[in-house]
C-alpha positions in Angstrom: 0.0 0.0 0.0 1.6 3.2 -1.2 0.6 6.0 1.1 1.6 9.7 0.1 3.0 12.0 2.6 3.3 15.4 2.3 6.2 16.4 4.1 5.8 20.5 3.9 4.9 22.3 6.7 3.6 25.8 6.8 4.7 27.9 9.2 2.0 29.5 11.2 3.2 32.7 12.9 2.9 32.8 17.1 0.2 36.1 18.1 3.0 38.9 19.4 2.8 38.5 23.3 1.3 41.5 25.0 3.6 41.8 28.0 2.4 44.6 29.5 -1.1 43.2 29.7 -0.3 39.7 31.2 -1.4 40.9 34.6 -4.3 42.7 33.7 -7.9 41.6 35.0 -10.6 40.1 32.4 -12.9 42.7 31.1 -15.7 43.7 33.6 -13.4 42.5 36.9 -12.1 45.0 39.5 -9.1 43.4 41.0 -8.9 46.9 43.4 -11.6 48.6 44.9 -11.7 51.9 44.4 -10.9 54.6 46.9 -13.9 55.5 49.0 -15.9 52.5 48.1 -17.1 49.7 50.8 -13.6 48.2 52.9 -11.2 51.0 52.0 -9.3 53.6 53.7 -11.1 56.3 51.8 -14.1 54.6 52.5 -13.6 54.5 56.3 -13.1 58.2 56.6 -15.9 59.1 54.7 -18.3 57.3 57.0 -16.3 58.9 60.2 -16.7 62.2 58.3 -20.7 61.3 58.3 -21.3 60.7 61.5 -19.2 63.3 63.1 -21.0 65.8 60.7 -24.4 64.4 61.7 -23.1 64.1 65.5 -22.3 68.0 65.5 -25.7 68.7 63.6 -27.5 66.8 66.5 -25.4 68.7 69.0 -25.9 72.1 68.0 -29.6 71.9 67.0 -30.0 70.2 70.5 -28.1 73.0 72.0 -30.8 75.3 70.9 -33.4 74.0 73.3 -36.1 75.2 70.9 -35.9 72.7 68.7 -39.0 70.8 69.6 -40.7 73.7 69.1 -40.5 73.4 65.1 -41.2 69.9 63.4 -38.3 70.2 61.2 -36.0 70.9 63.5 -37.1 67.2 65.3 -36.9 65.5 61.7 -33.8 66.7 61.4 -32.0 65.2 64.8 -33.8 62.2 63.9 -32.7 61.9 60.5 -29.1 62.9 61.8 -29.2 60.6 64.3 -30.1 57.6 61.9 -27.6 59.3 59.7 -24.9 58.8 62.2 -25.8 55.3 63.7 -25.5 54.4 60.4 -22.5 55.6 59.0 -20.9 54.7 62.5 -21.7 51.2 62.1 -20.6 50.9 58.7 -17.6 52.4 59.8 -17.1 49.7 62.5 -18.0 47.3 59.8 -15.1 48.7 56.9 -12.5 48.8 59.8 -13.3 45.2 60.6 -12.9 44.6 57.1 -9.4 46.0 56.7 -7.7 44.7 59.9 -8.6 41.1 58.5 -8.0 41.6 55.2 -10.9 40.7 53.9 -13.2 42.1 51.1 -16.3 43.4 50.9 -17.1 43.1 47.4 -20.0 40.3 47.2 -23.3 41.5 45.7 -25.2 41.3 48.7 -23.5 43.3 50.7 -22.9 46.2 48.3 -26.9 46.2 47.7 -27.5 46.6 51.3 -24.7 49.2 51.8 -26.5 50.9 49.0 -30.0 50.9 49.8 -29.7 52.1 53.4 -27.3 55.1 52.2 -29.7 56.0 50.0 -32.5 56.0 52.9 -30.4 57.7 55.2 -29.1 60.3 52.3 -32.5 61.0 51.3 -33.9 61.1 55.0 -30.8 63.8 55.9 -31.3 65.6 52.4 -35.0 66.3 53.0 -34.6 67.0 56.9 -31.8 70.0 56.1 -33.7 71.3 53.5 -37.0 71.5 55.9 -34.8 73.1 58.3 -33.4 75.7 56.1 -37.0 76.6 54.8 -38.2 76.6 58.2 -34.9 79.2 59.6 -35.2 81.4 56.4 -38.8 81.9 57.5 -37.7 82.5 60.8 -35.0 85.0 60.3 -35.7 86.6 57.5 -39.8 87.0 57.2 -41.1 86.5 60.8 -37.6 88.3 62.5 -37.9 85.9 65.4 -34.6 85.1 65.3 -33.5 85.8 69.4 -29.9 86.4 69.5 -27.6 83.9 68.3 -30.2 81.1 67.6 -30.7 81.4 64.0 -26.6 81.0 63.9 -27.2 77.6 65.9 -29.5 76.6 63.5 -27.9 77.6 60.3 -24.7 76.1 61.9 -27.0 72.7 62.5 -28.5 72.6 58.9 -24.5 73.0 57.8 -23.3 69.8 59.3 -26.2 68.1 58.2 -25.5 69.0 54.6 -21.7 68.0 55.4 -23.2 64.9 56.1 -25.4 64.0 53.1 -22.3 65.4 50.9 -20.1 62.9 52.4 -22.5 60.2 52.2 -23.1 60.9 48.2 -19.6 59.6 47.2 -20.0 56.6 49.3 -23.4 55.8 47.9 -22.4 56.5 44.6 -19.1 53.8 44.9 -21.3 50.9 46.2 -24.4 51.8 43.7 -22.0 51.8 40.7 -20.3 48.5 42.0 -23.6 47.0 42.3 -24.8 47.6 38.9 -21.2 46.2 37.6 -21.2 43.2 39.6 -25.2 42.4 38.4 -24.4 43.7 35.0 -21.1 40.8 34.9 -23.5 38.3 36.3 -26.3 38.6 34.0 -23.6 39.0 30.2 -23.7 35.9 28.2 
């Protein structure tokens, strides 16, 4: 049986090696978190910058001994007290994180982190505005304003804005790392 060989090879030429992107994650993966997202550094002191923002708020609005007098001024030690329970014990939670080295990246975490900042932002949002409406009306229509108590509680509706523009960063890090990590799980 005579069987015909074909002894010429073609030479196939190897793909250039991309060196430079060897170590590079898959498309879609995060292999760092950013800076100010859930477990970081940046993320610990904006949740310390929250509640010490929301803790002053509550202390100079309570310093006022008024304050139950106007029902905005009450919403708005309640929201910043929420506000700072929160952010306290997400602190707590982030510092946990880091001293064990461990990451808080899974989905259901990130969705929870995400839904109760946006309660609490929208609850500290809505009780600083009420407050400023309710002290512009004070001060500057009525002229009720006794001595240095509008100061208190323009001082008050301060920190609580502090507080709410701290918390939008860390919202916006853990919404937009929720959407990513549903967005990788549900691609083809």
């Amino acid at each position: 049986m005579l069987v015909s060989r074909q002894t010429t090879v073609h030479p196939v030429a190897a793909p250039p090696l991309q060196v430079e992107l060897a170590d590079a994650p898959p498309p879609g993966v995060w292999m760092n978190s950013p800076q100010g997202s859930a477990g970081t550094i940046g993320g610990v002191g904006l949740r310390l910058l929250q509640a010490l923002s929301a803790a002053a708020s509550i202390a100079v609005m309570a310093s006022t001994g008024v304050f139950p007098s106007f029902s905005a001024f009450s919403y708005l030690i309640a929201a910043a007290s929420l506000q700072c329970l929160w952010s306290l014990a997400l602190a707590f939670v982030y510092i946990y994180a880091l001293l064990v080295k461990r990451s808080l990246l899974n989905l259901r975490a990130m969705f929870i982190f995400s839904v109760g900042d946006w309660i609490t932002g929208t609850l500290t949002l809505s009780a600083a505005c009420a407050s400023a409406g309710v002290t512009i009306v004070i001060d500057n229509d009525r002229k009720i304003c006794a001595g240095n108590l509008c100061a208190r509680f323009m001082t008050a509706i301060g920190m609580a804005f502090i507080s709410w523009f701290a918390l939008a960063p860390s919202f916006l890090f853990n919404f937009v790392l929720v959407v990513t990590t549903f967005a990788c799980l549900l691609a083809p």
